[in-house]
C-alpha positions in Angstrom: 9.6 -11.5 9.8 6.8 -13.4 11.0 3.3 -13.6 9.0 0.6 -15.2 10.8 -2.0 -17.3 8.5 -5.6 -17.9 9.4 -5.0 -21.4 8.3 -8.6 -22.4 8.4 -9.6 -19.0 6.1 -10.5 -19.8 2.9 -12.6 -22.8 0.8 -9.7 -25.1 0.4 -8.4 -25.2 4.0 -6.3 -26.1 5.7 -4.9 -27.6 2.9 -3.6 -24.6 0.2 -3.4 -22.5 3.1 -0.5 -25.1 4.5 0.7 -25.6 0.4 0.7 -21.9 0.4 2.9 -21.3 3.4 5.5 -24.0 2.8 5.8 -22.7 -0.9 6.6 -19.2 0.6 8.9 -20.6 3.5 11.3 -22.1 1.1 11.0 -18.5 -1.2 11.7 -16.1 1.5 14.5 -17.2 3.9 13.7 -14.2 6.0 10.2 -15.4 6.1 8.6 -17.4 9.3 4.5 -18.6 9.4 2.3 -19.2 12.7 -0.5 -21.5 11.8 -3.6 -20.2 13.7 -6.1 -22.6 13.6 -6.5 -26.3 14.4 -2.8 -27.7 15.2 -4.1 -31.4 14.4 -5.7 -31.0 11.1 -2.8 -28.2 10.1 0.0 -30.6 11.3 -1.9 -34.1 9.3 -1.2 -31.3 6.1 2.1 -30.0 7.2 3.0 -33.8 7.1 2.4 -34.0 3.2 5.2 -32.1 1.9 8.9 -32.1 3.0 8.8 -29.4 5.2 11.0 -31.0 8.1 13.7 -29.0 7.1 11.2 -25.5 7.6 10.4 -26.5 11.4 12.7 -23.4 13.3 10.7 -21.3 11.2 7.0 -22.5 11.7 5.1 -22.8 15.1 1.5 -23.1 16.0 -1.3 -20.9 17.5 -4.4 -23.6 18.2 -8.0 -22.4 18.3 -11.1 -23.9 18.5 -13.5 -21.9 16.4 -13.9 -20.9 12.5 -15.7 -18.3 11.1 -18.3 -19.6 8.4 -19.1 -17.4 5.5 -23.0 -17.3 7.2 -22.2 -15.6 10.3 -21.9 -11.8 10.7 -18.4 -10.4 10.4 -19.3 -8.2 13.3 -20.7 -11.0 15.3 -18.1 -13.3 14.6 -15.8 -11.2 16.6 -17.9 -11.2 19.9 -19.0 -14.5 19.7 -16.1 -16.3 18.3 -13.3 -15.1 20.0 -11.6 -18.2 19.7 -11.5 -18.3 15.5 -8.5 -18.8 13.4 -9.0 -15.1 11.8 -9.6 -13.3 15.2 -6.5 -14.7 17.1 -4.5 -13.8 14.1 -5.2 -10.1 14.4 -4.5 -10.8 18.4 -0.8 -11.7 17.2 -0.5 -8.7 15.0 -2.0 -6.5 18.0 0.6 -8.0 20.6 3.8 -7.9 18.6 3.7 -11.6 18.1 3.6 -11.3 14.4 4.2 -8.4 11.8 1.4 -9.5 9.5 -1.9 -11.5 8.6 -2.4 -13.2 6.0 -6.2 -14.9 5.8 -8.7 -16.0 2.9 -11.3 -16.9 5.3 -14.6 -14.7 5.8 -13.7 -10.8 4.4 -16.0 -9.2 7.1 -14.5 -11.2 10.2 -10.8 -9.6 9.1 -12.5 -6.1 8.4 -14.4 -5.7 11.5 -11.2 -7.9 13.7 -8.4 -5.7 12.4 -10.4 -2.4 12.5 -12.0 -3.2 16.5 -8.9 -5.0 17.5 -5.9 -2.6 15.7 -8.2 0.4 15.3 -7.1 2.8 12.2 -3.8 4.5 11.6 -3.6 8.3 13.3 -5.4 10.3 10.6 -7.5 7.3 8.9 -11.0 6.8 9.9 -11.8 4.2 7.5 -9.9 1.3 6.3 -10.3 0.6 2.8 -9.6 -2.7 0.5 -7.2 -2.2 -2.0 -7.6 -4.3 -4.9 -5.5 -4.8 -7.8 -7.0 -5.3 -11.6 -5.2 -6.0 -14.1 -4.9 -3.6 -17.6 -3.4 -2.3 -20.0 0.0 -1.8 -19.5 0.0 -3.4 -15.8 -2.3 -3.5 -13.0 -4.7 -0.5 -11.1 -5.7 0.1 -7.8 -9.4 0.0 -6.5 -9.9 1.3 -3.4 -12.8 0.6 -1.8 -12.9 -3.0 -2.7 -15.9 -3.5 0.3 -14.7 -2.7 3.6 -17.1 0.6 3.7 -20.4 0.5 1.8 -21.7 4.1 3.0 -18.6 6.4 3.3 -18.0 10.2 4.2 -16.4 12.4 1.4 -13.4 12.5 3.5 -12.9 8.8 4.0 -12.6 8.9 0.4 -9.5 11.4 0.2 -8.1 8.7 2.6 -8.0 6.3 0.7 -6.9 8.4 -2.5 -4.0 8.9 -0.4 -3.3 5.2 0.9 -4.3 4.3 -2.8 -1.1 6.4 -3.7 1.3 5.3 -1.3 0.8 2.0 -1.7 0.6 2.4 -5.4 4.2 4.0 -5.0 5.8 2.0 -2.7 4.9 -1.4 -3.9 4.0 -0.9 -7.6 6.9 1.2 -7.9 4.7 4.7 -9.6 6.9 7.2 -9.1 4.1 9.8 -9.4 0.4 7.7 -8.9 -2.5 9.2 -10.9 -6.2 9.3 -8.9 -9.3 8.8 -10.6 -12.5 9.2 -9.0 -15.0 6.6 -10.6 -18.4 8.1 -12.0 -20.6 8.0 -14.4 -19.2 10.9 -16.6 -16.0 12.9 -16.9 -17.0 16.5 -15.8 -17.0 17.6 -12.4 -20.4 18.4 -12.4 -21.5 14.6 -13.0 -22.7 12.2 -10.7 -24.3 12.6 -6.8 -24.1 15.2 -4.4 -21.7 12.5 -3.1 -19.9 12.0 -6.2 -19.2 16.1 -6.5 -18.0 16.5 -3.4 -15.6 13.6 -3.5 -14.6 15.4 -6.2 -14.2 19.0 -4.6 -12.1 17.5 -1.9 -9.8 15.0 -3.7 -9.0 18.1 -6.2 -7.7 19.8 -2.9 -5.7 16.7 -1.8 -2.4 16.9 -1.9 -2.2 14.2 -4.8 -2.0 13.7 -8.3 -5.7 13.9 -9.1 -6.9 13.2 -12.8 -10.3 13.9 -11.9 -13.6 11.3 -13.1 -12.8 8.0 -14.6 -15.7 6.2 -16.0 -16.5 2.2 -15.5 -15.2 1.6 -19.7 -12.6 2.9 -19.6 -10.6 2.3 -16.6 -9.0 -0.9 -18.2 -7.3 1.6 -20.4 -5.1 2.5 -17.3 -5.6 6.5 -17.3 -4.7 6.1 -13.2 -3.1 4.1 -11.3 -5.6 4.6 -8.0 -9.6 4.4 -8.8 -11.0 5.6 -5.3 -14.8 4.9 -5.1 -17.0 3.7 -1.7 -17.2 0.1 -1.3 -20.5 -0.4 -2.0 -19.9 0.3 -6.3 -16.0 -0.8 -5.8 -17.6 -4.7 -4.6 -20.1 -4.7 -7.3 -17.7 -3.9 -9.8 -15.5 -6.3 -8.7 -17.7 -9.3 -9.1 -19.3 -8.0 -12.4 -15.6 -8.2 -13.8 -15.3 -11.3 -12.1 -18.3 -13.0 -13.0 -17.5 -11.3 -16.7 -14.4 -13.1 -17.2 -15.4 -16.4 -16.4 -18.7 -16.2 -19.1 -16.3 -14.9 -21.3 -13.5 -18.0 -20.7 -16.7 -20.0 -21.3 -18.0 -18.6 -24.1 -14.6 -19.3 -25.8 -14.0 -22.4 -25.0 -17.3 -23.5 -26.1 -17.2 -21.5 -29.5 -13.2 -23.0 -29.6 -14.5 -26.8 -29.0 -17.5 -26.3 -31.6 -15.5 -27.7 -34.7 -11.7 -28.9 -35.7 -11.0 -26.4 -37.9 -11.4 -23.9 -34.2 -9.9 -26.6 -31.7 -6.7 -26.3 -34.5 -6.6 -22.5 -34.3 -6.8 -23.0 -30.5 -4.0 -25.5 -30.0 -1.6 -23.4 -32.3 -2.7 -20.2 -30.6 -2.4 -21.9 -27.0 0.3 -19.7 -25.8 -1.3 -16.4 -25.9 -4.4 -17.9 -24.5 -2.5 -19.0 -21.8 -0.3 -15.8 -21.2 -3.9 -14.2 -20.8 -5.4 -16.2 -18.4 -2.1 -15.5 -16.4 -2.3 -11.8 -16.8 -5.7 -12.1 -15.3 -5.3 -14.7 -12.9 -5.7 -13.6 -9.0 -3.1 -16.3 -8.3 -0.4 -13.9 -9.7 -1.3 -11.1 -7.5 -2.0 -13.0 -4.2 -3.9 -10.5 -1.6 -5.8 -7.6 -1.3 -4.3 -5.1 1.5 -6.6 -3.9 4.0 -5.3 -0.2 4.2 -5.5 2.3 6.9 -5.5 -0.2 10.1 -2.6 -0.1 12.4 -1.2 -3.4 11.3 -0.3 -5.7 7.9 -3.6 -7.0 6.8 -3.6 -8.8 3.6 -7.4 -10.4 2.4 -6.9 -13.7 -0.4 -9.9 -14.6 -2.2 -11.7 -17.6 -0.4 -11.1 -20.0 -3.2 -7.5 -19.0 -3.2 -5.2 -21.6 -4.7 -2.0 -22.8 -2.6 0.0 -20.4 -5.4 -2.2 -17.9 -4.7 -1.8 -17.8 -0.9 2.2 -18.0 -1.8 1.9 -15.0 -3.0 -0.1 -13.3 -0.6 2.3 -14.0 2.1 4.9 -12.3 -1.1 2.8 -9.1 -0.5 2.5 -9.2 3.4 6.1 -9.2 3.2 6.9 -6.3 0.9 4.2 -4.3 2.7 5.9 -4.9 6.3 9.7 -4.2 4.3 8.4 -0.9 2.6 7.0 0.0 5.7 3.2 1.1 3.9 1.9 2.1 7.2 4.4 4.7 8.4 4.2 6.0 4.6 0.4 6.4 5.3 0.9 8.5 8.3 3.1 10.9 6.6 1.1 11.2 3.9 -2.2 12.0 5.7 -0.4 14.1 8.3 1.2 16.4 5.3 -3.0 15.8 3.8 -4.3 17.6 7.1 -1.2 20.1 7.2 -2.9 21.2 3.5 -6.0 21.0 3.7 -7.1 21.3 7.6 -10.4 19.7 9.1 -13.7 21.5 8.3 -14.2 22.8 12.2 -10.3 23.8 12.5 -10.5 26.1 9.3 -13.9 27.9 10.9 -11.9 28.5 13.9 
């Protein structure tokens, strides 16, 4: 299996991006890594870590341009056609590799992947699936910020890649749906919001109907489908959240002995929570629906982090996610048939 790496993606590269890649090499024997990107600079950080005995199982894809998190995913594609993350999707287009793998600029993979791969047979939008940890284990949010301004029916398409993926690589036998809004009935939210509703309680899926922002941590559902514009938001409140929070602690912890005490003997479970919440545990965010393996790491991804995203690339391209997705949209369309084909 070969996973290629935007190896100039992200704030920390080359370097975690190479860490990253060599950490995963000598995990996954069935594992191989083309470095897109700038063979000097990525072969000066190959040369840091023993990695001589990897070589049959890394090779090199140079390029001459990177994508800076100022220019315009869309732009980036038809004016840098030479960048790390756009020749990566070229390798996953041509066969040369089964999977990207990129913390670089999130727009330049969306708009590559979906102009480049196009969508799966029954997808019209691509969606970012992102995991968040809770109670019990980890949910789904798809849209993570792929589509600010979606149809209704993109929506029940990513419901349904939401539940395959939640199946095949979270291992729910039966996924839950929740739609998110601002109240539990039916009747709540936006003429948007309703008919999201209406159509994902047609769906052929296991929908649990409106799941509100406070209580979603709870884990009612396993897949929270909303359009990318409130799923992105959300996403960096809860980041943004956290980190005051880890602050606030560790100021109030520091502000006498008698706390710093209490903190060193309780050390464990502080640390067991900053794992549990960590983005380093979970690696990538899938971009779902495009005809190819696309897995997004955060830009300040840490080499452990980018591990572990290649971890996901690889279980997605084993379980096969994609043809899962086309089965389970074709049997979608079989229920529930396009607006104009019912009329007729």
């Amino acid at each position: 299996m070969k996973i290629a790496l935007d190896a100039m993606g992200g704030d920390f590269a080359p370097k975690n991006p190479v860490e990253g890649a060599v950490a995963a090499l000598r995990d996954f024997s069935d594992v191989s890594v083309v470095f897109v990107g700038d063979e000097t600079a990525v072969r000066a950080e190959l040369s840091l870590h023993d990695a001589d005995h990897l070589a049959d199982r890394i090779s090199f894809y140079h390029t001459t341009q990177v994508v800076e998190m100022s220019d315009s995913g869309l732009d980036s594609v038809r004016k840098k056609k030479d960048s790390s993350v756009s020749r990566a999707v070229d390798l996953v287009k041509s066969g040369g590799a089964d999977a990207i793998v990129s913390a670089g600029h999130t727009g330049a993979l969306v708009a590559a992947a979906t102009i480049k791969l196009r969508t799966l047979p029954g997808i019209d939008r691509a969606g970012l699936a992102v995991l968040i940890p809770a109670e019990g284990g980890v949910f789904i949010l798809i849209d993570g910020g792929a589509n600010l301004d979606p149809a209704p029916e993109h929506i029940v398409g990513f419901a349904v890649m939401g539940t395959i993926y939640a199946r095949e690589l979270l291992g729910c036998s039966e996924p839950k749906v929740g739609l998110l809004n601002i109240g539990s009935e039916a009747s709540k939210g936006t003429d948007f919001a309703r008919e999201c509703h209406r159509l994902l309680s047609a769906a052929p899926i296991r929908f649990a109907g409106n799941v509100e922002g406070h209580g979603i941590f709870k884990r009612p559902v396993d897949v929270v489908v909303c359009d990318g514009y409130v799923g992105n938001i959300m996403l960096k409140t809860i980041e943004g959240l956290a980190k005051t929070f880890f602050s606030w602690m560790r100021a109030e912890l520091k502000s006498s002995w008698i706390r710093m005490l209490g903190a060193f003997l309780a050390r464990g479970a502080f640390r067991a929570v900053k794992n549990r919440t960590s983005t380093d545990e979970y690696g990538g965010t899938p971009l779902l629906g495009v005809n190819g393996i696309c897995i997004k790491a955060h830009g300040n991804s840490s080499a452990r982090a980018l591990r572990n995203a290649i971890r996901v690339a690889r279980a997605a391209v084993e379980q096969r996610v994609n043809e899962r997705i086309i089965e389970a949209i074709q049997a979608h369309h079989e229920k529930v048939p396009e607006p104009e084909a019912a009329a007729a």
